[in-house]
C-alpha positions in Angstrom: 105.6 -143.4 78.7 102.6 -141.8 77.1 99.4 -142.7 78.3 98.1 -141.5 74.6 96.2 -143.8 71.7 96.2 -143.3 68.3 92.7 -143.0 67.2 91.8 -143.3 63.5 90.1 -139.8 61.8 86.9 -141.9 61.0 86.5 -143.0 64.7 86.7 -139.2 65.9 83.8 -137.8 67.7 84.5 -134.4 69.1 81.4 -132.1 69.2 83.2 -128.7 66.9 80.7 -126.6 68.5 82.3 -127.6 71.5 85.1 -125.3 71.4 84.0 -122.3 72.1 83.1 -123.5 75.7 85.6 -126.0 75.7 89.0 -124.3 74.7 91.7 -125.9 73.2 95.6 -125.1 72.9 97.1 -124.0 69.6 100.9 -125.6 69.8 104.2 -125.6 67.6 108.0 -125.3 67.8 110.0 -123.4 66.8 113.9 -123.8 67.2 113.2 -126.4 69.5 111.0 -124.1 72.3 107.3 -125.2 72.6 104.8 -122.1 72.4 101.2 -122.1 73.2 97.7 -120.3 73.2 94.2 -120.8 74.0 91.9 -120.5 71.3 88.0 -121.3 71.1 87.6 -120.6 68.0 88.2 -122.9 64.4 86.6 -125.8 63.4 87.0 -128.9 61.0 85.1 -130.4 58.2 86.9 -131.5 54.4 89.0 -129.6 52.3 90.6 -130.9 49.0 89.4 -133.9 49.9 91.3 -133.9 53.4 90.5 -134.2 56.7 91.0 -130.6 58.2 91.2 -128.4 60.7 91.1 -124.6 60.7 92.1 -122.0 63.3 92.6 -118.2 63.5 95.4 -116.5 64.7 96.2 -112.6 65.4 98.8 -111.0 64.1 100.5 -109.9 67.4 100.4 -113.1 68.7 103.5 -114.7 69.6 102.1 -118.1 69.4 101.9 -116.9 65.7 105.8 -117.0 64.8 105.9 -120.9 66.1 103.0 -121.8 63.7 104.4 -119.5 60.9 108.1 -121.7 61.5 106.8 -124.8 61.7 105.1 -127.3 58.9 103.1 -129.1 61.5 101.0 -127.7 64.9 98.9 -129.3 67.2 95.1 -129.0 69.0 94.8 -129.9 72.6 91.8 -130.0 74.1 91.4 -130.8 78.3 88.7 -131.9 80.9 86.7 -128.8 82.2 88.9 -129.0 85.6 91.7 -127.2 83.3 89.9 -124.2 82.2 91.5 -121.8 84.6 94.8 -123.0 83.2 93.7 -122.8 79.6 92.6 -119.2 80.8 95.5 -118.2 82.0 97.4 -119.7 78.9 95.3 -117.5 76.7 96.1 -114.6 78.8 99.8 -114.3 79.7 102.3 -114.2 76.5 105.4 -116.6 76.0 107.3 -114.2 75.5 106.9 -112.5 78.6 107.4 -115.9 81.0 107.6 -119.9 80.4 103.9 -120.3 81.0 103.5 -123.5 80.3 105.8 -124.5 83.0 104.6 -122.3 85.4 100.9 -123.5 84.0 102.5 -127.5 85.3 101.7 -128.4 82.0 103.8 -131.3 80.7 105.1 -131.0 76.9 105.4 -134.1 74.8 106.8 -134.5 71.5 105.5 -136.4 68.1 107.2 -135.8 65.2 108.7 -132.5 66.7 104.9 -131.5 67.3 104.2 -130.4 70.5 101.3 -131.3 73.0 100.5 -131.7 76.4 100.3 -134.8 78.6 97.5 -133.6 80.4 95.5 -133.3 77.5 92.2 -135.6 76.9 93.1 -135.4 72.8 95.7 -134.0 70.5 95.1 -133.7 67.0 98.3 -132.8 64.7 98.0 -131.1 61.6 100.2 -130.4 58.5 99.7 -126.5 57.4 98.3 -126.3 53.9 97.6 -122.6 53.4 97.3 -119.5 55.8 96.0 -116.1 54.8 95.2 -112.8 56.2 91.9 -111.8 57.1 90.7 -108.6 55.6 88.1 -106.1 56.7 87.3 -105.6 53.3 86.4 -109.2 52.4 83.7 -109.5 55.9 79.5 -108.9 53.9 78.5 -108.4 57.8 80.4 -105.3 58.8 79.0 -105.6 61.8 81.6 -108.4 62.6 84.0 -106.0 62.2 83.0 -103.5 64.9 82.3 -106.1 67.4 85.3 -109.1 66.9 88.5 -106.4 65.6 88.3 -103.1 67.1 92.1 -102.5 66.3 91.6 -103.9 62.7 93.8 -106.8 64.0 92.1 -109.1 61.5 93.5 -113.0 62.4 95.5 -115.2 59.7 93.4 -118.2 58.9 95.6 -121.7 58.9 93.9 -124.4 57.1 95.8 -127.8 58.1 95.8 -131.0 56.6 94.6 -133.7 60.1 97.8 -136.2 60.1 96.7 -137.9 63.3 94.8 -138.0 66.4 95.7 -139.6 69.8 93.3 -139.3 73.1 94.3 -140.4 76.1 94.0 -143.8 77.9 
């Protein structure tokens, strides 16, 4: 039984600048296998008057192809005592080894949405739109040189926030 609580959008109050020391998990499905990467970078705020999230994804990422298959992913974000796992996460590929199992992370399901057990909240969101990046469109070049040496500009996902659950 999930130890999870639906909270209600309003009642939220994750720090967003948080992420970039904090880390979260990027999750989806995708012919019923769960796939996962780290990510401290995104953020939220409103967008066509919805609550949203959005997070950036490289191309070559195979966490990609689940997000890209499925209508819905989810945000997981952990206690500190987890950041060697969510290192090791963002490191080693899916398709190279089950990682979240040999991470000893536990996948549960909502909807078909993936996200973890251990997790202190999961947010699930509802893709709206997702574009390429291009080098052409960054005003401070400078970006450029320092974030995408390989020109392996992310995909941005805009998602609509459909719920959020923190645990007991």
């Amino acid at each position: 039984m999930s130890n999870f609580i639906e909270k209600d959008i309003k009642d939220f109050t994750l720090n967003p600048f948080e992420i970039k020391n904090k880390w979260m998990l990027i999750s989806a499905q995708k012919d019923g296998i769960t796939n996962t990467m780290t990510a401290s970078w995104g953020g939220f705020g409103v967008m066509w008057n919805k609550e949203v999230v959005f997070v950036v994804i490289r191309p070559q990422r195979y966490t990609k192809e689940f997000v890209d298959n499925a209508d819905s992913f989810s945000l997981t974000f952990f206690d500190k005592k987890h950041l060697k796992t969510l290192s090791y996460l963002g490191k080693t590929s899916g398709r190279d080894e089950d990682k979240i199992a040999k991470a000893g992370f536990t996948v549960a399901l909502d909807n078909n949405i993936p996200y973890f057990e251990e997790a202190e909240t999961a947010i699930f969101a509802k893709k709206l739109y997702a574009q390429p990046m291009g080098g052409e469109f960054f005003l401070d070049k400078a970006i450029i040189d320092r974030w995408f040496p390989e020109k392996d500009f992310h995909i941005l996902y805009i998602g609509e926030i459909t719920k959020v659950l923190e645990n007991k």
